[in-house]
C-alpha positions as CSV (number, residue, x, y, z in Angstrom):
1,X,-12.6,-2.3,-21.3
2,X,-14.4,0.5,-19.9
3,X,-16.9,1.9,-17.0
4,X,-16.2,3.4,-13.9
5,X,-13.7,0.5,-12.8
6,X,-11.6,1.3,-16.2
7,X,-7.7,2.0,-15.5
8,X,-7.1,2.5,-18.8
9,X,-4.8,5.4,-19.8
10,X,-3.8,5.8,-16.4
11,X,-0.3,5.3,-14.3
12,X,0.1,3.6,-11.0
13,X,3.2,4.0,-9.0
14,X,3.0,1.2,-6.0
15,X,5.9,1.7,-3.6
16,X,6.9,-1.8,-1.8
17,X,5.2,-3.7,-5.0
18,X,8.7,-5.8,-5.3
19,X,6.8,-8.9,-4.1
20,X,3.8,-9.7,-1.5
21,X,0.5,-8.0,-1.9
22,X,2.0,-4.8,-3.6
23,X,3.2,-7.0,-6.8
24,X,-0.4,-8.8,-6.4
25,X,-2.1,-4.9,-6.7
26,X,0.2,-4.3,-9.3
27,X,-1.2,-6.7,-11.1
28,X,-4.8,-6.8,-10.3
29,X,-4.3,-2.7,-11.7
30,X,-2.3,-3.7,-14.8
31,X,-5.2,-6.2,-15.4
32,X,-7.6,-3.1,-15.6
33,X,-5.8,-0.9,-17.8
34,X,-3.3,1.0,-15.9
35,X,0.5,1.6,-16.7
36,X,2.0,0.1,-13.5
37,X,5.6,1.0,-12.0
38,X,6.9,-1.4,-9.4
39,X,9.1,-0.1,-6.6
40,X,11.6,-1.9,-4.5
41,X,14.3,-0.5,-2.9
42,X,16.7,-3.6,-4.5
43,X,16.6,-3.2,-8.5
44,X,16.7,-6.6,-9.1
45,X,13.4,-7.4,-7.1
46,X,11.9,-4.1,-9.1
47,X,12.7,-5.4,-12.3
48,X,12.1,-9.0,-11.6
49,X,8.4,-8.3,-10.7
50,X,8.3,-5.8,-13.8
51,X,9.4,-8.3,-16.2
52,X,6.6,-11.1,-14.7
53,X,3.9,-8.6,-15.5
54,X,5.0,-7.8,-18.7
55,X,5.4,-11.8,-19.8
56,X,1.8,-12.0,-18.5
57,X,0.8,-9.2,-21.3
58,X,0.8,-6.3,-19.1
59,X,2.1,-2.8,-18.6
60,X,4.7,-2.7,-15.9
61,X,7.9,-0.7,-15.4
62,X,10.3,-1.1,-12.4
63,X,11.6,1.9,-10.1
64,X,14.1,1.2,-7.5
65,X,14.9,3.8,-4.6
66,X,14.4,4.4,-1.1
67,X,11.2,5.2,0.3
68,X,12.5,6.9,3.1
69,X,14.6,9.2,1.6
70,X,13.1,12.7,0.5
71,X,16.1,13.3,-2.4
72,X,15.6,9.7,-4.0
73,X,11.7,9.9,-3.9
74,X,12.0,13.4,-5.4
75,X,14.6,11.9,-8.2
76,X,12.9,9.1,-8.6
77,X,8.8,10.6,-9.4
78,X,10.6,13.3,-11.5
79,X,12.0,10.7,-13.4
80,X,9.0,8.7,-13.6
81,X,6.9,11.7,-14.4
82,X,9.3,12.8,-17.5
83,X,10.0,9.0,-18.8
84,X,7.0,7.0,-18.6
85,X,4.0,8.9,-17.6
86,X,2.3,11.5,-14.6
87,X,1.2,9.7,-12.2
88,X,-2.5,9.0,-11.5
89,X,-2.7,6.7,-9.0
90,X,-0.2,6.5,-6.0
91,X,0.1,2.8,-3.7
92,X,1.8,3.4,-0.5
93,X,2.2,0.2,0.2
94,X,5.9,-0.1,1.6
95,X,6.1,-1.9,5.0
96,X,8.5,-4.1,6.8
97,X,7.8,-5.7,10.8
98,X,10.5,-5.4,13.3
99,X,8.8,-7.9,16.1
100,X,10.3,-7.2,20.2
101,X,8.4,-6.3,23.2
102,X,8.5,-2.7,23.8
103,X,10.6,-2.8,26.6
104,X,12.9,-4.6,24.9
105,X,12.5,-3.3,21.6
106,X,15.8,-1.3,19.8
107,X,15.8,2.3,18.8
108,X,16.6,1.0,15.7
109,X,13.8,-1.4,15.1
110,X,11.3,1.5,16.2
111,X,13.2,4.2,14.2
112,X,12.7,1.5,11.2
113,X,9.6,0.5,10.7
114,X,8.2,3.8,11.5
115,X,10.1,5.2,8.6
116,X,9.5,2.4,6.1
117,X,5.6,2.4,6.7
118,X,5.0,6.1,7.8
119,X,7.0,8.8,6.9
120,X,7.6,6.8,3.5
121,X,4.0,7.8,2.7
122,X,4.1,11.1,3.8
123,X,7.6,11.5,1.3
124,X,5.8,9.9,-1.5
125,X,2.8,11.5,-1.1
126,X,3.8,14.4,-0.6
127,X,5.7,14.6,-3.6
128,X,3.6,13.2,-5.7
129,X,0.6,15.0,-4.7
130,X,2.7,18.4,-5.5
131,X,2.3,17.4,-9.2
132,X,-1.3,16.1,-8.9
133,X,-2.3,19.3,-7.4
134,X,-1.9,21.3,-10.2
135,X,-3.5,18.7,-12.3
136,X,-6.3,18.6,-10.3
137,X,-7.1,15.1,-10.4
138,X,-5.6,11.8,-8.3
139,X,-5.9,8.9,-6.5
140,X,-3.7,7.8,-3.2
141,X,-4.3,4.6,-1.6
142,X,-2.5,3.9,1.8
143,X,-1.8,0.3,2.9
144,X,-3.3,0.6,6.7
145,X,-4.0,-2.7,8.7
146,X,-6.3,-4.1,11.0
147,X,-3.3,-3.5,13.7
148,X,-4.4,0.3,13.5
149,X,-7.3,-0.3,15.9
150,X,-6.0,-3.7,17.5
151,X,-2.5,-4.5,18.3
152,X,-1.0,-7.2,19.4
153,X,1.7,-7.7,21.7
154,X,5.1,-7.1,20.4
155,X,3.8,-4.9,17.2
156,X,4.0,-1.9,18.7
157,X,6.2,-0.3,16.6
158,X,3.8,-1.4,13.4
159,X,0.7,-0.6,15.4
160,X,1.8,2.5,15.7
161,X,2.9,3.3,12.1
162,X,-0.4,1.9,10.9
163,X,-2.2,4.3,13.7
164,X,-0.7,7.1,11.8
165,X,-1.1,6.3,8.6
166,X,-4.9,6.0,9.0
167,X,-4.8,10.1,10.3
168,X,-2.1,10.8,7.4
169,X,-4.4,9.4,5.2
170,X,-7.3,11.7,6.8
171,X,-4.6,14.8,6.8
172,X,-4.2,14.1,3.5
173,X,-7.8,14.4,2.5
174,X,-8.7,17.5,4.6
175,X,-6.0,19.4,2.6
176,X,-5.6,18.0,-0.5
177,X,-9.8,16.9,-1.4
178,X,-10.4,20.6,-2.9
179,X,-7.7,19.6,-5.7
180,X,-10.1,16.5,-6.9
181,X,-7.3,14.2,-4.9
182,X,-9.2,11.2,-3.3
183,X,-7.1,9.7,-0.4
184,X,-7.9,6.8,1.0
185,X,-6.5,3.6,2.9
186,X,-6.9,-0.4,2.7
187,X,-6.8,-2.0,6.0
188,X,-6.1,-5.3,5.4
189,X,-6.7,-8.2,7.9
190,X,-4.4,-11.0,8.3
191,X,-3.0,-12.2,4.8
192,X,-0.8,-14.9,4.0
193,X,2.3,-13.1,2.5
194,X,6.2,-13.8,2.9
195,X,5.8,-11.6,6.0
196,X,3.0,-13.3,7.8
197,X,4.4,-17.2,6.9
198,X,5.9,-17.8,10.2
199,X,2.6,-16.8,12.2
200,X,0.5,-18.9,10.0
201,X,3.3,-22.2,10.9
202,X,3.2,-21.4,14.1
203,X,0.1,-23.7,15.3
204,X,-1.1,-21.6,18.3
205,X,-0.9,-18.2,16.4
206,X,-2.2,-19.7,13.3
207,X,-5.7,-21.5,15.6
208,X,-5.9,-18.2,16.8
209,X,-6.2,-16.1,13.9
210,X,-8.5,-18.0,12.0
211,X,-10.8,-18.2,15.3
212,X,-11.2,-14.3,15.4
213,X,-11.1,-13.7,12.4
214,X,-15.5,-14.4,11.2
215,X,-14.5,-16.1,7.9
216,X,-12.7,-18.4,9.7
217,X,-9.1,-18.3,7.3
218,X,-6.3,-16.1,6.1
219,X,-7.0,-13.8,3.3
220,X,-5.0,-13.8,0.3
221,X,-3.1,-11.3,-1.5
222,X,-5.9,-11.5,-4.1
223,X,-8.8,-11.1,-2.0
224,X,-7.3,-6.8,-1.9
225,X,-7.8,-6.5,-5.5
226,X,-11.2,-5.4,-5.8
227,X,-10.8,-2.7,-3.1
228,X,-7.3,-1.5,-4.3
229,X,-9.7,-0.9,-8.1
230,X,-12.4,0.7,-6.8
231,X,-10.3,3.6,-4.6
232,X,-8.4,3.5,-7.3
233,X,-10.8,4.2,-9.8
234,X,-13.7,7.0,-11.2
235,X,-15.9,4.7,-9.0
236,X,-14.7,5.6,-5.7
237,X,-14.6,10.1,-7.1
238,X,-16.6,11.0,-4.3
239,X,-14.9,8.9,-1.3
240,X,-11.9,11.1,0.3
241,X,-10.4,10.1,4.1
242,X,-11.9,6.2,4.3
243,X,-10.2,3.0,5.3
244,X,-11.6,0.1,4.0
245,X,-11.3,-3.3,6.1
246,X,-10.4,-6.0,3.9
247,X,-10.1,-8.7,7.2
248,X,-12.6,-11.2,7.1
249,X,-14.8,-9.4,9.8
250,X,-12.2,-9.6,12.1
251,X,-12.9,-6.0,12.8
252,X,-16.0,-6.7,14.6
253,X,-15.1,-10.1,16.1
254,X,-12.5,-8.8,18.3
């Protein structure tokens, strides 16, 4: 293998990579050359999806700890960092959905998913990027979503997360681009994952998607793969602060 999409020799930490689209870019990365470790915050999802990889011929460790605390994240890339490998390439992929109108909508289901799919990236970015700095060389890729520019009712909470993490992913480049750090997001559109299932049974919802949405279906985990190489790779050294829509052109349909 080689050329600019070549993830040979490098290491991959993908946070939220238990199951879904993160064990999908896990694998689509291992497939490429790099060293993959899978987070979950339950072990036995971590090293469930770790061991599929490695039955499939590929190089995949598990790491389980909580994304949204800053002592286990900095536990937990030490570790990493001293055991398997520095890392090259950081996923923040980690996100859950807490669904409620806003005016019914608990603190805690707010407080939640803001957590999980925000400040998780800023932890793990953070400390990751500390070691990349001196290094002078990375790659961060933050899983964004088309609900960054168009929510939906009783998303708030997630449209809101996904709002920041497009401008922590911009934050991120502004100050750490001089280092050789390239940080950039996926925005994907809607994909049929574990999390989406019950929108795509639902027949109204489902109709609905696929009629905004230009290519007229769902996008599958798969169909992420080729953008989560390239910003992960030398192929994508001078792209810093970009979010790439991965939604079918549902972007421009709505």
């Amino acid at each position: 293998m080689s050329g600019m999409f070549d993830l040979c020799g490098k290491t991959a930490l993908l946070t939220g990579a238990g199951r879904g689209i993160g064990l999908v870019l896990a694998r689509g990365l291992a497939e490429q050359g790099a060293r993959v470790v899978i987070n979950d915050l339950a072990a036995e999802v971590a090293d469930a999806a770790a061991e599929t990889l490695r039955k499939e011929g590929l190089d995949a460790r598990a790491a389980a700890f909580d994304v949204t605390d800053a002592a286990a994240v900095e536990d937990a890339v030490a570790r990493i960092e001293k055991d398997v490998s520095p890392v090259d390439i950081l996923f923040n992929n980690a996100g859950i959905h807490r669904r409620a109108p806003l005016v019914d909508m608990p603190e805690e289901a707010w407080r939640a998913v803001i957590d999980t799919n925000l400040t998780s990236a800023f932890l793990v970015g953070r400390t990751v990027a500390r070691r990349m700095i001196p290094r002078k060389s990375g790659k961060i890729v933050n899983t964004c979503s088309i609900n960054c520019e168009r929510p939906r009712p009783e998303i708030a909470n997630y449209a809101a997360a996904k709002g920041g993490l497009v401008l922590l992913t911009r934050a991120m480049c502004v100050e750490w681009a001089k280092y050789d750090i390239q940080v950039n997001g996926i925005a994907p559109g809607y994909i049929l994952t574990e999390m989406t299932l019950p929108l795509s049974r639902d027949p109204e919802r489902n109709a609905w998607i696929e009629s905004i949405t230009p290519a007229r279906r769902w996008g599958k985990p798969e169909d992420l793969i080729g953008a989560a190489i390239y910003l992960s790779s030398d192929a994508s050294n001078f792209v810093n602060g970009h979010v790439l829509f991965v939604d079918g052109g549902m972007r421009y349909a709505l």
